[in-house]
C-alpha positions in Angstrom: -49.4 59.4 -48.6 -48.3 60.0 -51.9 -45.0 57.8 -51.6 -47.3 55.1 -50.3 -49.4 55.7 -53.8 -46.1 55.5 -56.0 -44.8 52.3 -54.4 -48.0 50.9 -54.9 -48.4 52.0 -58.6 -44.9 50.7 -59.3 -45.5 47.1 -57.5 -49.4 47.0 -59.7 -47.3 47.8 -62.6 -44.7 45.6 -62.7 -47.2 42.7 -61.7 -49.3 44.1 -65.2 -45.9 43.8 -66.8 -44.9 40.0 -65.9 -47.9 39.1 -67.2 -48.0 40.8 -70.1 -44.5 39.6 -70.9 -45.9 35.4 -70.2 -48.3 36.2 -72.8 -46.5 38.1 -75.2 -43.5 35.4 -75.1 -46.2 32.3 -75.2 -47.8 34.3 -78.1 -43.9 35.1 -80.0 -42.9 31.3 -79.2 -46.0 29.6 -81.2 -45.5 32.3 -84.1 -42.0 31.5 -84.7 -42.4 27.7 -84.2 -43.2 26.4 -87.6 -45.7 23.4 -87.3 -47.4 24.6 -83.7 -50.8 23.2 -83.0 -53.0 23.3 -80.4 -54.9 20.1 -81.9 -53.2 18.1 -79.3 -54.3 19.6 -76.3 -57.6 20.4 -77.6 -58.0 16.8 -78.7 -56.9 15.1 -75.1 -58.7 17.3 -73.4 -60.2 15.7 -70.4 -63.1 17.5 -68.4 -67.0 18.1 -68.3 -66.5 20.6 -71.5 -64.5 17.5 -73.8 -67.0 17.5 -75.9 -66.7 21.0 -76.8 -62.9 20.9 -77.1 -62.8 17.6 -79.0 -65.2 19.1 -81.4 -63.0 22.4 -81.7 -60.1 19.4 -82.7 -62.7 17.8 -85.4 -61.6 19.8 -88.4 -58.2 21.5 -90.1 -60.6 24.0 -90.9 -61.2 24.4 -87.4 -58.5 24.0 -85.7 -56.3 26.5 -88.3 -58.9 29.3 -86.9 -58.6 28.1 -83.5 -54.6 28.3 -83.7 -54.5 32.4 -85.4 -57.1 33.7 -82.5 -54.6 31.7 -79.4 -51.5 32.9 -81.7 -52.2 36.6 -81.7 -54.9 36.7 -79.2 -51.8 36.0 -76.8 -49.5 38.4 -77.9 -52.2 41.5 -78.4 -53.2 40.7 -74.9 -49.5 40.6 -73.3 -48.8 43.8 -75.8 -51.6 45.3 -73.9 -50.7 44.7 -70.7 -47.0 45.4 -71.0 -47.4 48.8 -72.3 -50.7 49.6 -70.3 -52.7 49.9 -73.4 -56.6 49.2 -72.4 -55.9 47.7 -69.6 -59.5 46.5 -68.5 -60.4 45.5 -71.8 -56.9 43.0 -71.9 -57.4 41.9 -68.5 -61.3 40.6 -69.5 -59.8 38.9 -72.5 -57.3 37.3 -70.6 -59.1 35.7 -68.1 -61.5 34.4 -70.6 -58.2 33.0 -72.7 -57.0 31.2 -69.3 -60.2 30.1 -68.2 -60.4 28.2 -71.5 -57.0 26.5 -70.9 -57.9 26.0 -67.2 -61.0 24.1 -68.1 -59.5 22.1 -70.9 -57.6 20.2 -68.1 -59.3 21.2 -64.7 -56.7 20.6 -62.0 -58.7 18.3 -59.8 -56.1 16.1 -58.4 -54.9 15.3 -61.3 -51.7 16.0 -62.9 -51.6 18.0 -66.4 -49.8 18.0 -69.4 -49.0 21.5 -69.0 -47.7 21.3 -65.3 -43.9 20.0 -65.0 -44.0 18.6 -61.2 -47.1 17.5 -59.5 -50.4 18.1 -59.9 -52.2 20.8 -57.4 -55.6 20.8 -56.3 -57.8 23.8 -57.9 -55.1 26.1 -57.7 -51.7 26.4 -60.5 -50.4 28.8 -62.4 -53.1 29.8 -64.6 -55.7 30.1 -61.7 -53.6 32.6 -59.9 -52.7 34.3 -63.3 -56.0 34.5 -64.0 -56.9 35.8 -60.6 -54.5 38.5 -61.1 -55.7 39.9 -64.5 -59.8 39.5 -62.2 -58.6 41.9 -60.0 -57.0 44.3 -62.7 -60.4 44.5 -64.0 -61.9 46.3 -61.1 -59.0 47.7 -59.8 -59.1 51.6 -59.9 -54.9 51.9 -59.6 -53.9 50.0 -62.8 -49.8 51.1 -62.5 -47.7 53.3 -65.1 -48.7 52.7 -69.0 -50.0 54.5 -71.9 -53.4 54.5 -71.0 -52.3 56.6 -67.7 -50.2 59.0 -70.1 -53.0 59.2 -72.4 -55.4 60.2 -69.9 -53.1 62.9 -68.1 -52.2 64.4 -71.3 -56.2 64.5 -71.9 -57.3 65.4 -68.9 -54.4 68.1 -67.8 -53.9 71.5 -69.0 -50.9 73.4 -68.7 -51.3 77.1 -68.1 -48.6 79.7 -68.0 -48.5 79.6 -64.1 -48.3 75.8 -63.9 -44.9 76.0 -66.0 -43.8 79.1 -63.6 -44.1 76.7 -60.9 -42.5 73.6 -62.4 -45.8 71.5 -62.6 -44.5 70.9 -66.2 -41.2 69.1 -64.6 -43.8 66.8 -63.1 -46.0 66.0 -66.1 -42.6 65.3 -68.5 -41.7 62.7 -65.1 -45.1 61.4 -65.5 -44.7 60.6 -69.0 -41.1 59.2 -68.5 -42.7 56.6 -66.3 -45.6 55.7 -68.0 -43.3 55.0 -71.4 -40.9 53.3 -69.3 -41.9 49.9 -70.5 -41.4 50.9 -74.0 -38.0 50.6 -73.7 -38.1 47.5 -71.5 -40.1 45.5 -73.9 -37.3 46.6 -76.7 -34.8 44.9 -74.1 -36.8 41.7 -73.5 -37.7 41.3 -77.1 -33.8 41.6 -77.8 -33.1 39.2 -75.8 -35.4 36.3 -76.5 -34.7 37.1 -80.2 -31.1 36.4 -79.8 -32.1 33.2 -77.3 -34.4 32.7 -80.4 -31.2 32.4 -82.7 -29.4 30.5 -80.5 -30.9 28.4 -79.2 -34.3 27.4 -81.3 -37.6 28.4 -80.2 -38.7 27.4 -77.0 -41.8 25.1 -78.0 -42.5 24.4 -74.6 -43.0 27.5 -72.8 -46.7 26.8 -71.0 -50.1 26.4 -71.3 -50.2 24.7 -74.3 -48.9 22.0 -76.0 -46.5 21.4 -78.9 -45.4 18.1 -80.1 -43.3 18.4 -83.7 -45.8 17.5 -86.3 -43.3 17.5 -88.9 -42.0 14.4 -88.3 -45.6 12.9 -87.9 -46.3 14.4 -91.4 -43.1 12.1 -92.4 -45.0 9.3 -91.7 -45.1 7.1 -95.3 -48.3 5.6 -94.2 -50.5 3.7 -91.5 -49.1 1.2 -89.2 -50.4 -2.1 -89.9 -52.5 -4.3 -86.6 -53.0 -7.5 -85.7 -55.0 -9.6 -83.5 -54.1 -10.8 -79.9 -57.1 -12.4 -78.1 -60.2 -9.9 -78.5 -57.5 -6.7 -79.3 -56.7 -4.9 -82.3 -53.7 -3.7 -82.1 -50.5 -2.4 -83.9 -47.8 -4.7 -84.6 -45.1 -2.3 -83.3 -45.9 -2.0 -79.4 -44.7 0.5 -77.3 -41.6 -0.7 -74.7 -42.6 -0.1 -71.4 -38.5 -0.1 -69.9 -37.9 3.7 -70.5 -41.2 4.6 -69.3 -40.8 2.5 -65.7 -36.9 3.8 -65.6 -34.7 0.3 -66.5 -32.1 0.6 -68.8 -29.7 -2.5 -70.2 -26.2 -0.5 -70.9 -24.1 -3.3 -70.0 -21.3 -1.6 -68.0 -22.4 2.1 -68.7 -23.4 2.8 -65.2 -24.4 6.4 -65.5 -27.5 5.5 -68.8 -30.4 5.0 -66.1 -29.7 8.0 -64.4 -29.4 10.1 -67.5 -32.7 8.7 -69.5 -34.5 8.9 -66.0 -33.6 12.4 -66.0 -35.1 13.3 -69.7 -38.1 11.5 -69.2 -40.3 13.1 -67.1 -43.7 12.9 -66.1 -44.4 15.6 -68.7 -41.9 14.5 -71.4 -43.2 10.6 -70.5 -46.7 12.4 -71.8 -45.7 13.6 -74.9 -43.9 10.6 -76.1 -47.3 8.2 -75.6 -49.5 11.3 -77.4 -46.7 11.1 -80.5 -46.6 7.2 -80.5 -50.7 7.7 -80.0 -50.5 9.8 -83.2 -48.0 8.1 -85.3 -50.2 5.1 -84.9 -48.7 3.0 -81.9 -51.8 2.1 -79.7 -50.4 -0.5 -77.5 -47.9 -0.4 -74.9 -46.5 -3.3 -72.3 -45.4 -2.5 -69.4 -43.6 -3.2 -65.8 -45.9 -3.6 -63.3 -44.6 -0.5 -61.6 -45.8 1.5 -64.6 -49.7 1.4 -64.0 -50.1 3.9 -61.8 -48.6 6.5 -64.3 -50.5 4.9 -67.7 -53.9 5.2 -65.5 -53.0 8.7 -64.1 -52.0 9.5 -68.0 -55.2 8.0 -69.3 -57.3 9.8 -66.7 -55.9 12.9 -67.9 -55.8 12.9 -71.7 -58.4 10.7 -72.4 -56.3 8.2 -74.0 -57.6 5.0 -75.7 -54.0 3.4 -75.6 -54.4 -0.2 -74.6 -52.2 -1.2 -71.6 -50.4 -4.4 -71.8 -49.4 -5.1 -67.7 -46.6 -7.6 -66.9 -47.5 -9.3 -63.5 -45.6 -11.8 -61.1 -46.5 -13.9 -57.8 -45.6 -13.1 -54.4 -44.1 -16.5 -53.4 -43.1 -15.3 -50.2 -47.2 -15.5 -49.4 -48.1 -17.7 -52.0 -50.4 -15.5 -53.4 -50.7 -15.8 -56.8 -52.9 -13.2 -57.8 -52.6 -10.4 -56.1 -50.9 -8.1 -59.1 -52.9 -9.4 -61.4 -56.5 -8.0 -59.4 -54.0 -4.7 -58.6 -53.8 -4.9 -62.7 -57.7 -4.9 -63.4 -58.3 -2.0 -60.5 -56.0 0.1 -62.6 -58.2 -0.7 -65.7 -55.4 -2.3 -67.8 -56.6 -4.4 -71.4 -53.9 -7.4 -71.2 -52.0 -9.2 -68.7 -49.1 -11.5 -69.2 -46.8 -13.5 -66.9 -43.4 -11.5 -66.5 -40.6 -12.9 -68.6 -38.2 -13.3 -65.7 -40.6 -14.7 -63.5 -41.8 -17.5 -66.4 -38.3 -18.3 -66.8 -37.5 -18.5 -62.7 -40.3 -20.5 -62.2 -39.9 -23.2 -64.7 -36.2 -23.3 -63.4 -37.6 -24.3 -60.0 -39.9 -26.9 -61.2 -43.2 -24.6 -60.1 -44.7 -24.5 -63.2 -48.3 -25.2 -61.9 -48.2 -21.4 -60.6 -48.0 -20.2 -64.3 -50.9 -22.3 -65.1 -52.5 -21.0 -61.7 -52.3 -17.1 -63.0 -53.2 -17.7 -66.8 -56.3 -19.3 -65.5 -56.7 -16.8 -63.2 -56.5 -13.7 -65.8 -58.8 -16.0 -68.3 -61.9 -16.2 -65.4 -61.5 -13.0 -65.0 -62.4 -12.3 -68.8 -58.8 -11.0 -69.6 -56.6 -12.4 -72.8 -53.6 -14.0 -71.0 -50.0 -14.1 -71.7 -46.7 -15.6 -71.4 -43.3 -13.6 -71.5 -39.5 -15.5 -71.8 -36.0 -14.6 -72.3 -34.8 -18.6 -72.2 -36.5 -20.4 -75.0 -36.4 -23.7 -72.4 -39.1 -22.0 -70.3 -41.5 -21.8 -73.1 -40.6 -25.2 -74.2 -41.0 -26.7 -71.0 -44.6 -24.9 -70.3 -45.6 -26.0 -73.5 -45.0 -30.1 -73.1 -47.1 -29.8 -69.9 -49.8 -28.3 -72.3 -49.8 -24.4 -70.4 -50.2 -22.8 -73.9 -51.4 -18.8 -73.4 -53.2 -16.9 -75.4 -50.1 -15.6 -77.2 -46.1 -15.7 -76.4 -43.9 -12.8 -75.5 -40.5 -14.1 -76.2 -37.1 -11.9 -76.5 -35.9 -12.7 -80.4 -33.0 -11.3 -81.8 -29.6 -12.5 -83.8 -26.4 -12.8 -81.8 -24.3 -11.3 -84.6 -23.1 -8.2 -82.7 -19.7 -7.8 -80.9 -20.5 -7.6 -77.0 -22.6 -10.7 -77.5 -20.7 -13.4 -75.5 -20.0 -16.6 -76.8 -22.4 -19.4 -77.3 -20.6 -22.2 -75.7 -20.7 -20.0 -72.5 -24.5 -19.8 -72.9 -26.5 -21.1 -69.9 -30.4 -21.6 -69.9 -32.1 -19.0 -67.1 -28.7 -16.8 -67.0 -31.4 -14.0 -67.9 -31.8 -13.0 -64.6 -30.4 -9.5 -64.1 -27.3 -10.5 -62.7 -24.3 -9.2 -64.5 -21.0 -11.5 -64.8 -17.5 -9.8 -64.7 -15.9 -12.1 -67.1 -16.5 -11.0 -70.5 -16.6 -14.1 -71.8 -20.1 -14.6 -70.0 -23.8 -13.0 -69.9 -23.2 -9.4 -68.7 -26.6 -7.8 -69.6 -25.6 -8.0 -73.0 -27.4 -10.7 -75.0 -31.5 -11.4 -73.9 -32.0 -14.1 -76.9 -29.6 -16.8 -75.8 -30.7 -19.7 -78.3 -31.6 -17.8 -81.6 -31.8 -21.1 -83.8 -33.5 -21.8 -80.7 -36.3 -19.5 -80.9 -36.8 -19.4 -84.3 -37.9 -23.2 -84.0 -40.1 -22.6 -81.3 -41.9 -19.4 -82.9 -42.1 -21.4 -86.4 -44.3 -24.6 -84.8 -46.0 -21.8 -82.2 -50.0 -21.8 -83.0 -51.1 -18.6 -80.9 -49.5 -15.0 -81.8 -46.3 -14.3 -80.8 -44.9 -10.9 -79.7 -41.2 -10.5 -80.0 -38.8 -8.1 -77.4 -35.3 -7.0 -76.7 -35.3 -6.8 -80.6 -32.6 -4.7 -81.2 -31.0 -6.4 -78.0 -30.7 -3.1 -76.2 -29.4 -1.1 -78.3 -26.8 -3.1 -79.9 -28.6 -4.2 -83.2 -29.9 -1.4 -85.6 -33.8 -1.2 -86.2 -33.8 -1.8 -89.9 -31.9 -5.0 -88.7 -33.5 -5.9 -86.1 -37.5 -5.6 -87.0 -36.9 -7.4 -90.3 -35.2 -10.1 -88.0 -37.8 -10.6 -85.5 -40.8 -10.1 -88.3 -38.7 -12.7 -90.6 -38.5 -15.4 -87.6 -42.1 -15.5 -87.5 -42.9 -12.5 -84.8 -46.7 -11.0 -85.3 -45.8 -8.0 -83.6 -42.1 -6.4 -81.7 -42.5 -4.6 -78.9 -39.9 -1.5 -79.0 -38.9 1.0 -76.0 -38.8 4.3 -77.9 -37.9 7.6 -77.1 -40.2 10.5 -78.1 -37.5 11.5 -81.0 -37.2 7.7 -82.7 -40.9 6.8 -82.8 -41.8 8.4 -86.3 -39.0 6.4 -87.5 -39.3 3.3 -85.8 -43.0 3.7 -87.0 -42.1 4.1 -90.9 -39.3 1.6 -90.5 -41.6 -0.9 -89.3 -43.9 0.2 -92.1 -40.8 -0.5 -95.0 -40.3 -3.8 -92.8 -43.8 -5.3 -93.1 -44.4 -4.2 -97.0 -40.6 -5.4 -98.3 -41.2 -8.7 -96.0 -40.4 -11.7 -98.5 -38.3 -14.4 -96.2 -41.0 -15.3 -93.8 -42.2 -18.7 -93.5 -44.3 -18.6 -90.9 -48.3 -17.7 -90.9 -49.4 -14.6 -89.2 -51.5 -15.1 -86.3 -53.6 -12.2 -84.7 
């Protein structure tokens, strides 16, 4: 019986212990980290109690209050619990600490910023942990710890005849293993501190959120918007190709796999919550992509606008079935993919462009038309198919892998790489530069340019001044979470230094 009391003790405490240690180390990780926050998850909070999150976000005031209590609220509790200090008293404090991160984003099919893999149904990680820390509240056996040592030494007296028959062997074993994790947090701390040193602080270690605000407090000012249809929006839009997965890297076979890789679901978050709050409030997008910006949405409570790229199914000749899929997922704009614009005019089926620009006009949406050969756009506009604005691929050609001109064919834009250098090999997406720049300068609706820094090739200071130069109203820019402050204040430097353009701004 007695064994059967000591195993249990020992499994109770080192359950107390793990705990304590989550906390302690969420606690340590936001101390050390110099610009954490928790206005981010407070502020995308999305659940019956918003309102009373959002309003905890309203302030600096507020929010600098809000940050101390979660700071050292989490490492007095995990303190606590490690070394068995008031044990019920931690436990209560705990639970209400995780129920308020539990109900920030309620796990109700959805999945949250805070979970790395998919989302569960009631249960994660802080409901069970929470659950736990319940039952320590009631639970008469609480394991080794201080408290236990404090109340033996309280409660037991040693006589003269207790020494004689060793009881005092027992109480200095008693003491031994309620101190025991006194030692083990010196270990634990050791370690992370030198992890610490080595490696940086770990700023995303769980239930809340940290996204570098010092490179948002780099920003050198507010990223000017224009107008497309009935949206405001900014004139640098988010790329939608390293959110769905595609990558141009010419012959480097192994870059899809690798960006893929880093951008997770959770990491995909956190880059559209930066670009939200570097000022970026648009993104375009591969039809593939709208089930994660609506699942991202639903969760944070994002006002981004969603820009969708559709296409026909010409197997079935149905037109419009992407572009109804489109409005179910609740998206702002719809445009005519650029590959399919371009394939379609190749084939001489122009009327089915027409078809879905009507289409997404009746159904109340601004309607637009995407290009990576110049000719398409040409061609749709002498049959009078003019959309509400053009998304056209505009960038210079002065950049070594660009092949050269007189191997240039209208429509080669397709995907399909060719093995002699000489010719398109997913290197160049702005065959006719002169080209373009003639169309864009006589174009009368707004005009968003793409591929601007043709993959990669062409540097952004380069490139945006290009584009915005040729008479583009806004670029649309795939961006990883660590180059959107700067593509945001180059853009910024871009716009106010602008003195070559001839063309009018439109939108």
């Amino acid at each position: 019986m007695k064994t059967n009391i000591c195993w249990k003790r020992l499994f109770i405490t080192i359950l107390r212990v793990a705990i304590g240690w989550h906390f302690l180390y969420e606690g340590l990780t936001k101390l050390l980290s110099e610009n954490w926050t928790s206005a981010y998850f407070l502020s995308n909070s999305n659940s019956f109690l918003s309102g009373f999150y959002h309003g905890l976000a309203s302030s600096p005031g507020i929010i600098k209050t809000v940050d101390i209590l979660n700071i050292y609220g989490l490492i007095l509790i995990g303190l606590a619990l490690f070394l068995g200090v008031l044990i019920r008293f931690s436990s209560v404090a705990g639970v209400l600490l995780l129920s308020l991160y539990y109900l920030a984003y309620p796990p109700f099919g959805t999945s949250l910023l805070m979970q790395p893999g998919p989302g569960l149904f009631i249960v994660n990680k802080i409901f069970v942990e929470a659950l736990i820390l319940a039952v320590f509240i009631f639970l008469k056996e609480k394991g080794y710890g201080i408290d236990k040592l404090i109340k033996a030494w309280r409660d037991r007296k040693i006589e003269k005849k207790d020494i004689e028959n060793g009881d005092d062997i027992n109480t200095r074993r008693d003491a031994l293993k309620n101190l025991a994790t006194v030692p083990l947090l010196g270990v634990l701390g050791w370690g992370a501190f030198q992890s610490q040193k080595k490696l940086g602080v770990d700023v995303m270690s769980g239930a809340t959120l940290k996204i570098n605000q010092a490179h948002i407090s780099k920003l050198k000012g507010e990223l000017p918007k224009g107008k497309i249809g009935k949206h405001q929006i900014s004139r640098l839009v988010a790329g939608g190709n390293l959110i769905g997965g595609w990558a141009h890297s010419r012959d480097l076979i192994y870059v899809s796999s690798l960006f893929r890789a880093y951008n997770t679901e959770k990491k995909i978050y956190e880059t559209l919550m930066l670009a939200e709050e570097a000022g970026i409030d648009t993104i375009n997008i591969g039809f593939a992509s709208n089930p994660l910006l609506w699942k991202y949405k639903k969760a944070t409570g994002s006002k981004i606008k969603v820009i969708t790229q559709v296409h026909p199914n010409m197997k079935e000749n149905n037109y419009f079935a992407n572009i109804d899929k489109a409005i179910d997922y609740g998206v702002d704009i719809i445009q005519v993919q650029g590959n399919w614009c371009d394939w379609l005019v190749r084939d001489g089926k122009m009327d089915v462009i027409e078809k879905m620009l009507d289409r997404i006009r009746s159904q109340g949406y601004t309607a637009g038309l995407a290009s990576h050969t110049v000719d398409a756009l040409i061609a749709c506009e002498e049959e009078g198919i003019i959309p509400d604005y053009y998304m056209k691929t505009m960038h210079h050609d002065q950049y070594w892998s660009a092949h050269p001109m007189e191997n240039r064919v209208p429509f080669e834009v397709d995907g399909k790489r060719n093995l002699d250098h000489n010719k398109f090999h997913d290197n160049l997406f702005c065959l006719f530069p002169d080209k373009t720049v003639d169309f864009v300068s006589r174009a009368k609706v707004p005009v968003m340019g793409f591929k601007v820094l043709a993959a990669g090739a062409i540097k952004p200071e380069d490139g945006f001044k290009w584009a915005f130069e040729n008479g583009a109203d806004f670029i649309c820019v795939g961006m990883f979470d660590f180059q959107i402050v700067n593509d945001v204040n180059i853009t910024i430097d871009t716009l106010n230094n602008l003195t070559n353009r001839k063309r009018e701004w439109f939108g």
